[in-house]
C-alpha positions as CSV (number, residue, x, y, z in Angstrom):
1,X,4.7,-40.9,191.8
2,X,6.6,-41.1,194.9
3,X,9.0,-43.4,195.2
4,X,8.0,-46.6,197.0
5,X,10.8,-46.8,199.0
6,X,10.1,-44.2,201.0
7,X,7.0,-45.8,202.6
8,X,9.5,-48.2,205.5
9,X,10.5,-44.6,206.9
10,X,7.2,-43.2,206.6
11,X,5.6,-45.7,208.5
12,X,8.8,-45.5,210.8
13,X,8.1,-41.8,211.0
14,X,4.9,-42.2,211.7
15,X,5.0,-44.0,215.0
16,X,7.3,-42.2,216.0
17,X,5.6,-39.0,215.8
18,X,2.4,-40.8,217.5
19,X,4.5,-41.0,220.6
20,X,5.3,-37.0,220.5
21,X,1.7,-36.0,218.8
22,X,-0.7,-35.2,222.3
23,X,0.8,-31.6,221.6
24,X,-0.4,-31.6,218.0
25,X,-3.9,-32.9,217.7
26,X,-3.6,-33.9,214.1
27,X,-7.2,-34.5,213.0
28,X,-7.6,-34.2,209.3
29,X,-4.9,-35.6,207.1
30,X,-4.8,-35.5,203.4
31,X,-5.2,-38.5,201.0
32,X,-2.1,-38.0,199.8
33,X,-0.2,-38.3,202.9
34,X,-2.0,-41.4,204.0
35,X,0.3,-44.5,203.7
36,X,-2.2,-46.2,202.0
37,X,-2.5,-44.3,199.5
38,X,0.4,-44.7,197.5
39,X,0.2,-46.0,193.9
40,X,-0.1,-49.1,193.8
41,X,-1.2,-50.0,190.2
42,X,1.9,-52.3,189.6
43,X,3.8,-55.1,191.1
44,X,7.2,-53.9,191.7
45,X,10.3,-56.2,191.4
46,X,11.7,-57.3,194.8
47,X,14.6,-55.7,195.9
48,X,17.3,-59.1,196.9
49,X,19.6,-56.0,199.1
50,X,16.6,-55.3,201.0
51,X,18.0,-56.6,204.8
52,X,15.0,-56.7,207.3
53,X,14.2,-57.5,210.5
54,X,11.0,-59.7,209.6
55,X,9.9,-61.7,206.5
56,X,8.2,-61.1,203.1
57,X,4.6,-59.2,203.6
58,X,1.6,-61.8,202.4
59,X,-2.0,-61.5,202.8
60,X,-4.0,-61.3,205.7
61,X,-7.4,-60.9,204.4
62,X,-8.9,-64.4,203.9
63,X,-10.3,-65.1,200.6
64,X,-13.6,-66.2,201.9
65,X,-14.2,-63.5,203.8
66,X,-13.1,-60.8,201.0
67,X,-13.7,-62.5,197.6
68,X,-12.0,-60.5,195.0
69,X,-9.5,-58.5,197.6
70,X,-6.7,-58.0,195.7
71,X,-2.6,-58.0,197.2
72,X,0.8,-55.9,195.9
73,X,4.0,-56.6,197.5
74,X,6.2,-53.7,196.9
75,X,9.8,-52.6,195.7
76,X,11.0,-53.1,199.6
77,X,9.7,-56.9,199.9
78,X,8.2,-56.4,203.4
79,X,6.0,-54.1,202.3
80,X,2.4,-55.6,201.0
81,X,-1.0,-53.7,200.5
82,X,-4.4,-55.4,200.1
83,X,-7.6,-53.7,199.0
84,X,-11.1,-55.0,199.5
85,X,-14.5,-53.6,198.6
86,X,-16.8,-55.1,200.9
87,X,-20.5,-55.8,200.3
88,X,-22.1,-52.6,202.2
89,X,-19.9,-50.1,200.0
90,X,-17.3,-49.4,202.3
91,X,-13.7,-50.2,201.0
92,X,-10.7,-51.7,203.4
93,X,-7.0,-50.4,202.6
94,X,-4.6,-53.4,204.9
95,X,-0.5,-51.6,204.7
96,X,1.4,-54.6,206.1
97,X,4.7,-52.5,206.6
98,X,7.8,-52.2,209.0
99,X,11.1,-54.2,209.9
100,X,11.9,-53.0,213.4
101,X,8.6,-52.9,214.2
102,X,5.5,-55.0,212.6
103,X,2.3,-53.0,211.8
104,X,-1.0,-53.7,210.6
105,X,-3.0,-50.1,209.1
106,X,-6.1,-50.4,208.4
107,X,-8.2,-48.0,206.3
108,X,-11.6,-47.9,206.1
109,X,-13.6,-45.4,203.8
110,X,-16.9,-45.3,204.5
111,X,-20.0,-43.4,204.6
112,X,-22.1,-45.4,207.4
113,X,-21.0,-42.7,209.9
114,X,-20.5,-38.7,209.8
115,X,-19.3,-36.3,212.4
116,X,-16.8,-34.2,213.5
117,X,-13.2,-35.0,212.5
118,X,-12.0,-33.1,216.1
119,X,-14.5,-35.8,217.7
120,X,-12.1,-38.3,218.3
121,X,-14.2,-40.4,220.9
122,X,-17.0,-40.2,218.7
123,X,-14.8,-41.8,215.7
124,X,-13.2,-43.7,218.3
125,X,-15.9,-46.1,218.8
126,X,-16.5,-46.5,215.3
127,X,-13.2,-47.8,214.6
128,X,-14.7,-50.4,217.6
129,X,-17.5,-51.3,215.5
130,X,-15.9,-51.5,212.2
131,X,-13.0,-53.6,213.3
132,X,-15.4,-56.2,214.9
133,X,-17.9,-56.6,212.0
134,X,-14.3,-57.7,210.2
135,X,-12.2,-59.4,212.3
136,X,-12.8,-62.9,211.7
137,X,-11.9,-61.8,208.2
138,X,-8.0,-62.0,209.2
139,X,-5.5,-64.6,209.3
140,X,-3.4,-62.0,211.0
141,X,0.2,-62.6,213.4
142,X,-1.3,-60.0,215.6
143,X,-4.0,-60.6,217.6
144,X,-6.7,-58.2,216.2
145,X,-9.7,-59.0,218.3
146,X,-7.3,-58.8,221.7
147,X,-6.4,-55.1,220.3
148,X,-9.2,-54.3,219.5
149,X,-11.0,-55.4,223.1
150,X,-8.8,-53.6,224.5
151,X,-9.9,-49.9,223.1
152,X,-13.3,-51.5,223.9
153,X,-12.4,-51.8,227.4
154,X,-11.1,-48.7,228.0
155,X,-14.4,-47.1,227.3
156,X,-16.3,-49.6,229.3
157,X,-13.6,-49.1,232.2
158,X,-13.8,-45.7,232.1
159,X,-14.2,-44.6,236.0
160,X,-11.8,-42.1,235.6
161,X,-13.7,-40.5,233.0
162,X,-10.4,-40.4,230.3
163,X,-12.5,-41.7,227.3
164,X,-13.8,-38.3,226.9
165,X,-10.1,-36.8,226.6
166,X,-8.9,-40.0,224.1
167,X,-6.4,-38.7,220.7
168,X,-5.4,-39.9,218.1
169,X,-1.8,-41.8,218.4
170,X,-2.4,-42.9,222.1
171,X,-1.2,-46.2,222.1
172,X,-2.8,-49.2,224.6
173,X,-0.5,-52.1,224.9
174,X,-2.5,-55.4,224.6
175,X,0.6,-58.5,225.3
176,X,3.7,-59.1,224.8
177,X,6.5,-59.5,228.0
178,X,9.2,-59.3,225.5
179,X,8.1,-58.0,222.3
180,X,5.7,-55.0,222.6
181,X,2.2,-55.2,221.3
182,X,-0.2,-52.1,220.6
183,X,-3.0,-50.6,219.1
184,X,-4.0,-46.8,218.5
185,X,-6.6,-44.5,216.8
186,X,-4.3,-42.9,213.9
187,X,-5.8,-41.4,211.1
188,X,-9.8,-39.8,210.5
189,X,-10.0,-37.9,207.2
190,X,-13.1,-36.4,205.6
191,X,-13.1,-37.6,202.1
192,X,-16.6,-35.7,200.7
193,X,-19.7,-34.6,202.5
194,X,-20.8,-38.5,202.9
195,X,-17.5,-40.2,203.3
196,X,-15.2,-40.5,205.9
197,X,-11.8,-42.4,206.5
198,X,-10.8,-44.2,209.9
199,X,-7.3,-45.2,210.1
200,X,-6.4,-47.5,212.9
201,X,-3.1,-49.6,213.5
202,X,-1.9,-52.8,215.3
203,X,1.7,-53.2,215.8
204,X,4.5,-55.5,217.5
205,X,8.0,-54.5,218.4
206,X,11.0,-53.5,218.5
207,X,11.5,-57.0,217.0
């Protein structure tokens, strides 16, 4: 089992390698490299030296909207992970993660859509749909919906014709004078022949 406190500077990594990644078109990622993914079959003790930036992690997913979602805070204390099976088969993965900077992944396995993990526009809007059948699911910090309108509007905007040359990691700011705000495409993975996994994050910061 890895150790869990390597997640903050995964997640930290990660971003950071979305800003550099148009040269690497990163398409398929394994299961095991996917954030949220990491064991997460116990409760870990909170760590009291643990200095960060923001609070303790808590739920987002509103219990009326995803009876039986279950949340872990891990080792780090800012780190929490909620899992939710939702009625159609599909299963939701929320990593509330960071200190410098605040950010929402989202996993969603499902098998309502297949295509070509190279495809991003195609997966692109899927991660459209998907995140508006479950956004009033969230009691969220971020604004969700305003992130995700935004991707929406860049495809309905698109008189330039850059939808159909979209990757994964490209960030579109949605708010924030001060304090950043952002959303991007990050992750599709094939799972099996019927399922795929759409990875798509919200974050604030530098806080």
């Amino acid at each position: 089992m890895k150790d869990l406190k390597l997640l903050i500077p995964l997640l930290l990594i990660t971003l950071l390698a979305c800003n550099k990644n148009q040269r690497n078109n990163q398409n398929v990622i394994n299961q095991k490299d996917t954030l949220a993914n990491v064991p997460i079959q116990k409760k870990e003790k909170l760590n009291p030296d643990t200095h960060a930036i923001r609070g303790q992690a808590t739920r987002i997913l509103k219990p009326s909207a995803f009876p039986g979602a279950t949340f872990f805070l891990l080792g780090d204390s800012i780190t929490g992970i909620e899992t939710a099976k939702l009625q159609n088969g599909d299963k939701l993965i929320v990593t509330n993660a960071g200190s410098e900077y605040y950010t929402l992944s989202f996993r969603i396995e499902t098998s309502r859509f297949q295509g070509d993990t190279t495809d991003i526009p195609f997966w692109f809007k899927k991660a459209i749909i998907l995140m508006k059948e479950l956004e009033k699911g969230f009691d969220s910090p971020l604004d969700i919906t305003k992130g995700t309108n935004t991707m929406l509007k860049f495809i309905d905007d698109d008189s330039k014709n850059q939808f159909a040359n979209v990757k994964l990691c490209e960030q579109f700011d949605y708010g924030g004078d001060d304090i950043r705000t952002f959303v991007w495409l990050n992750r599709i993975e094939k799972i099996n022949d019927k399922k795929y996994a759409i990875e798509i994050n919200y974050s604030m910061g530098p806080l």
